[in-house]
C-alpha positions as CSV (number, residue, x, y, z in Angstrom):
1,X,0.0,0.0,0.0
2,X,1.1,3.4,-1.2
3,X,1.3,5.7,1.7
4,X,1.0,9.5,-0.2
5,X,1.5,12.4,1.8
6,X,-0.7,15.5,1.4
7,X,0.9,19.0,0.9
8,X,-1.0,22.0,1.9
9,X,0.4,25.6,2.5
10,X,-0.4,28.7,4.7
11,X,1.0,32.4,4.2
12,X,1.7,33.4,8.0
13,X,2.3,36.7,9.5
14,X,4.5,38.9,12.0
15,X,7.8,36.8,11.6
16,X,10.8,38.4,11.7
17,X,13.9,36.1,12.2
18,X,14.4,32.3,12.0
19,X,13.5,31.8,15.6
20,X,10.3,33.0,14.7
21,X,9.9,30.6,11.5
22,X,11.5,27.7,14.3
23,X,8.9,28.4,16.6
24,X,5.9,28.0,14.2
25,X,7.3,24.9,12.3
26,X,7.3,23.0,16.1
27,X,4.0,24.2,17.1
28,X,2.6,22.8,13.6
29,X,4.5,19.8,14.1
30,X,2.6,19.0,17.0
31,X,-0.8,18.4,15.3
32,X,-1.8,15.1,14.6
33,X,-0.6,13.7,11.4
34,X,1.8,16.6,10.4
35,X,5.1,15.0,9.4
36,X,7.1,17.8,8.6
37,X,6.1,21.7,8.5
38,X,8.7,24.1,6.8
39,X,8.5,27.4,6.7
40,X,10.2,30.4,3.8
41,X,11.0,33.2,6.2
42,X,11.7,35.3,3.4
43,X,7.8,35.0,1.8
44,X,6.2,34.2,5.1
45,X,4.7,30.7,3.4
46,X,3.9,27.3,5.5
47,X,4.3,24.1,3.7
48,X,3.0,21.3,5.8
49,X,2.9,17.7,4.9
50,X,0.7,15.4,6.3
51,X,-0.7,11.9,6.3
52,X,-4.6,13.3,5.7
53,X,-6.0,16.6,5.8
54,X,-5.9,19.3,8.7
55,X,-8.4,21.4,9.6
56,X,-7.7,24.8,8.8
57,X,-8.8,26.5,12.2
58,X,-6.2,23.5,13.7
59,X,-3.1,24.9,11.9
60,X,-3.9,28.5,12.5
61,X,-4.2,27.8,16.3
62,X,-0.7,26.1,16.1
63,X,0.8,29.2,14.6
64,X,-1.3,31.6,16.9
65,X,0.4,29.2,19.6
66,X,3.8,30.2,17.9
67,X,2.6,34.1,18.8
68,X,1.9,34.6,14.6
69,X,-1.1,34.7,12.0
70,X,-1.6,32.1,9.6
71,X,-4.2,32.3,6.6
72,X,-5.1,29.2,4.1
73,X,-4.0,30.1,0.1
């Protein structure tokens, strides 16, 4: 059986240095089914890949978490 990962992406707000990308990659990390969450600090995107989907309001309230503002494309 295939196991195919889903990719979705956020744009998130307010981060200024790579602490502040560090900080919202481990708070989405958290979330149940998230294998990897990597973030561009330069273009402020979120690229999460997961085993099935996440619920939108779920990754925002990570990256609120993380002190920051995250919005679906």
């Amino acid at each position: 059986m295939l196991n195919k990962k889903m990719i979705i992406r956020y744009k998130v707000k307010g981060m200024h240095c790579a602490s502040c990308a560090m900080k919202v990659e481990l708070e989405v990390e958290k979330l149940p089914g998230v294998k990897e969450a990597k973030v561009s600090l330069s273009s402020g995107d979120l690229e999460i890949k997961c085993d099935f989907p996440i619920k939108a309001e779920d990754v925002c309230g990570a990256v609120s978490c993380a002190g920051y503002e995250a919005s679906p494309f």
